[in-house]
VOPAGU-2260 file (C-alpha; in pm, 1 decimal, decimal comma):
REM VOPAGU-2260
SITE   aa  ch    i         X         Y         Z
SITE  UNK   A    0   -1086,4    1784,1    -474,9
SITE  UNK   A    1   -1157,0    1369,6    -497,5
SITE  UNK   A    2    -909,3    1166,8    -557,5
SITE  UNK   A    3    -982,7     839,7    -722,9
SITE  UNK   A    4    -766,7     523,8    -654,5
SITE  UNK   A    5    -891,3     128,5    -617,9
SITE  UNK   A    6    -921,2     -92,8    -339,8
SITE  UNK   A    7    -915,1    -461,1    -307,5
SITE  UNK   A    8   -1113,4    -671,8     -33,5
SITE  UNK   A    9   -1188,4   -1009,5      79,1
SITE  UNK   A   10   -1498,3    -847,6     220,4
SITE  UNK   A   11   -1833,7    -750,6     -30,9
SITE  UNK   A   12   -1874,2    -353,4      55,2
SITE  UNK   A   13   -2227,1    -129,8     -36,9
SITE  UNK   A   14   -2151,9     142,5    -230,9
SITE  UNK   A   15   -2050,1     446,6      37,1
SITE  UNK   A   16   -1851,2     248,5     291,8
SITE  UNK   A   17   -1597,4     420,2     430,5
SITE  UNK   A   18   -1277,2     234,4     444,4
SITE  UNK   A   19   -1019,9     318,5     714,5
SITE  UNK   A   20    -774,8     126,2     844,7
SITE  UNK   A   21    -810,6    -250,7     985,9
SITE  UNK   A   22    -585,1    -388,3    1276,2
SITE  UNK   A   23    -628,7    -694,4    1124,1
SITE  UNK   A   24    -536,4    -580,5     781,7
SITE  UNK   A   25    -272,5    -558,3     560,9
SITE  UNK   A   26     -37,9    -407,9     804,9
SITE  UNK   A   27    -150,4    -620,0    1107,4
SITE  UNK   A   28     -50,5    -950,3     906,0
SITE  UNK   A   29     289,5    -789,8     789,1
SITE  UNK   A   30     631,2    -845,6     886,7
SITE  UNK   A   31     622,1    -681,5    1237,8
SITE  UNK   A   32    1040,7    -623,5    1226,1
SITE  UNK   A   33     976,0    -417,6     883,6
SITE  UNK   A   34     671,5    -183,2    1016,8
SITE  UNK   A   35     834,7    -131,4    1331,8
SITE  UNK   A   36    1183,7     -31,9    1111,8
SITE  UNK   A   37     941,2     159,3     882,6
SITE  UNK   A   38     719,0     356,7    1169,5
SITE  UNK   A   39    1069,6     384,6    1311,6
SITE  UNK   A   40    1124,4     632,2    1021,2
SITE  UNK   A   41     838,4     771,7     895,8
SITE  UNK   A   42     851,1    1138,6     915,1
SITE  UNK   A   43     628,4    1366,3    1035,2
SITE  UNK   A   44     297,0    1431,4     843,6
SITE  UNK   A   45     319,1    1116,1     663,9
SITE  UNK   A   46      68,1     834,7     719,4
SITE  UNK   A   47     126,2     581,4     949,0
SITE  UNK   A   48     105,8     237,5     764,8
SITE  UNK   A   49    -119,1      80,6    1046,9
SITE  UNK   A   50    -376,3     378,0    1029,3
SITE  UNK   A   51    -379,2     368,0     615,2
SITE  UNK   A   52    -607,0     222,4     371,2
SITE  UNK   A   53    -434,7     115,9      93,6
SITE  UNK   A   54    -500,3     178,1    -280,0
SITE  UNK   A   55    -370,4     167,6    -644,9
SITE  UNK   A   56    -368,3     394,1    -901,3
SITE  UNK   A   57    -474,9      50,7   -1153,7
SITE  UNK   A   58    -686,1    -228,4   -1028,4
SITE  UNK   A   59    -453,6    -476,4   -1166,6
SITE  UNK   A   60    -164,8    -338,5    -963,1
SITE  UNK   A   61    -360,4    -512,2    -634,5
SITE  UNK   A   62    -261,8    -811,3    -617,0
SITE  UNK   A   63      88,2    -728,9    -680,8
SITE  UNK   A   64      56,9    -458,1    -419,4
SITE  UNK   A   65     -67,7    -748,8    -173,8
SITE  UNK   A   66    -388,3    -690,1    -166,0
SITE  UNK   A   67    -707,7    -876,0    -199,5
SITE  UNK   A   68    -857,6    -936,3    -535,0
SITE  UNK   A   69   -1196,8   -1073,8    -389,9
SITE  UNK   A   70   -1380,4    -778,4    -437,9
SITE  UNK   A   71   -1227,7    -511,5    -624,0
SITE  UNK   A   72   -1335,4    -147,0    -563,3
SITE  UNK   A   73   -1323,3     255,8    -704,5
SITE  UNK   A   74   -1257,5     510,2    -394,2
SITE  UNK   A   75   -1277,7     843,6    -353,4
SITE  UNK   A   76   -1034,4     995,4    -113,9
SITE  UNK   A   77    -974,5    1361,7     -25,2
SITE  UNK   A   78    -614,8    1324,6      32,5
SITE  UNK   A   79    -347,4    1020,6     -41,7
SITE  UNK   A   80      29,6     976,1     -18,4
SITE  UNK   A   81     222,7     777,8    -206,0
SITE  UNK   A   82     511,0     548,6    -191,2
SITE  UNK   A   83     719,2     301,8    -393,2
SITE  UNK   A   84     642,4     -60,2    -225,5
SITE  UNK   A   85     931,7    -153,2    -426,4
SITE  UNK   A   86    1140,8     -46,3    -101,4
SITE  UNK   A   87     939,0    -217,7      94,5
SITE  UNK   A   88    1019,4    -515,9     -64,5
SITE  UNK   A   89    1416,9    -462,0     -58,6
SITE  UNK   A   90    1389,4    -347,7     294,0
SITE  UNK   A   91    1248,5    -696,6     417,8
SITE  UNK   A   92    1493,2    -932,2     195,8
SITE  UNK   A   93    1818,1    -686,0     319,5
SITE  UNK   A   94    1620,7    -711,0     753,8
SITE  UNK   A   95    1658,9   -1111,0     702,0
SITE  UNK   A   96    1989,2   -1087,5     566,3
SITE  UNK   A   97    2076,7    -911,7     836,8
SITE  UNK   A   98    2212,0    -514,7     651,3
SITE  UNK   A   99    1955,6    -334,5     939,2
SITE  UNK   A  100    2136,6      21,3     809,2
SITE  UNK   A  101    2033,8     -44,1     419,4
SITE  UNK   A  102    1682,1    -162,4     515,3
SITE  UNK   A  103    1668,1     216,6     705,2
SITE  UNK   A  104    1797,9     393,1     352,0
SITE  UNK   A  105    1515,5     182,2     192,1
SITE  UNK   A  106    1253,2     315,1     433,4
SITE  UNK   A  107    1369,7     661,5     395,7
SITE  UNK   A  108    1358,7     626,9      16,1
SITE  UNK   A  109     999,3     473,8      46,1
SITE  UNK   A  110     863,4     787,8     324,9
SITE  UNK   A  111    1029,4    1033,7      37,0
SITE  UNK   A  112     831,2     880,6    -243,8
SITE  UNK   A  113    1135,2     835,7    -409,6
SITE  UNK   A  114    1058,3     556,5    -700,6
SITE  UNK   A  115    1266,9     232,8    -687,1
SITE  UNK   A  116    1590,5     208,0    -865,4
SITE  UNK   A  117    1453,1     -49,7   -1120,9
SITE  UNK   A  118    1139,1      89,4   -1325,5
SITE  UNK   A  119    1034,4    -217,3   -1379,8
SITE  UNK   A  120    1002,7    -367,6   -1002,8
SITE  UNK   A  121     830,4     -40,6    -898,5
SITE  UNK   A  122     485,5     -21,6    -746,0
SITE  UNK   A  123     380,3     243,1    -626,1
SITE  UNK   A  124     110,9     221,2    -333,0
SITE  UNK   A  125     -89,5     511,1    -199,0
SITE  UNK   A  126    -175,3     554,1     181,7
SITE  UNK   A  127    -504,8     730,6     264,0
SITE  UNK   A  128    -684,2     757,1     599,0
SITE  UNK   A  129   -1024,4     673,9     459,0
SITE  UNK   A  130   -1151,6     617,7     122,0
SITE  UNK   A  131   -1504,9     580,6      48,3
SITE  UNK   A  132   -1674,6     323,8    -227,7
SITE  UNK   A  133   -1824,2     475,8    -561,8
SITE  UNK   A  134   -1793,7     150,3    -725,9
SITE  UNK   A  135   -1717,6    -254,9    -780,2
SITE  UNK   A  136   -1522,7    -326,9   -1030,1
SITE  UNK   A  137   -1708,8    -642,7   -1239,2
SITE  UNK   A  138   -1463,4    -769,5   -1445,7
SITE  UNK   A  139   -1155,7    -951,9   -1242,1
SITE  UNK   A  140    -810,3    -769,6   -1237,9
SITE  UNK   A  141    -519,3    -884,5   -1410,2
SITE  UNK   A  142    -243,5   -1146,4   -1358,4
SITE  UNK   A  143     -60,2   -1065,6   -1043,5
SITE  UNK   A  144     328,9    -864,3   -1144,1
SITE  UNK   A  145     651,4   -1056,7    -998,8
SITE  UNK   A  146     812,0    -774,6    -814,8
């Protein structure tokens, strides 16, 4: 069974790429303390962040989910988990404030797919290990959320 989802690039993809993940991608330009703190306690059988593509349930949810809006994209996937960014988020204002053991409960929270404690700051993201292109989107997304 396919999945659908969207994707947002910088990059102009033919129809059939198959996405997987990008070292120098979303995760690779991310706050190294809050991946390592996240890998640190991401169960087993869940996705690591820096082998993921990453993808929305609405294509104007990607810019607010930090992707790119250059190209916008429909995916297939055979198989996608997802998680509240939302804790994410929390986790990397509480690391620079220096509460280590509440950015871990926020990780946990975010590996469970637990949703965020305020409906209206949560995003959820899903994590796939490829995703191919069925489609570009031709109208341009939405205005970005505030989370």
């Amino acid at each position: 069974m396919s999945l659908r989802f969207f994707h947002g690039s910088y990059d102009e993809l033919p129809i059939g790429t198959v996405l997987t993940a990008r070292g120098d991608g979303y995760v690779g330009s991310a706050d190294g303390q809050v991946e390592a703190l996240f890998e640190s306690h991401r169960p087993e059988g869940c996705i690591p962040r820096g082998e993921a593509v990453f993808l929305v349930a609405d294509p104007d949810l990607i810019d607010a989910a930090g992707g790119y809006a250059d190209f916008v994209y429909e995916v297939e996937t055979d198989a996608a988990q997802g998680h509240d960014l939302a804790w994410y988020t929390q986790a990397q204002c509480l690391l620079g404030d220096g509460f280590t053991d509440r950015a871990a409960e926020c990780a946990l929270k975010y590996w469970a797919g637990i949703p965020f404690d305020d409906p209206s700051a949560s995003l959820t993201e899903y994590l796939a290990r490829s995703a191919s292109v069925i489609a570009e989107l031709d109208e341009e997304p939405g205005p970005a959320l505030c989370l």
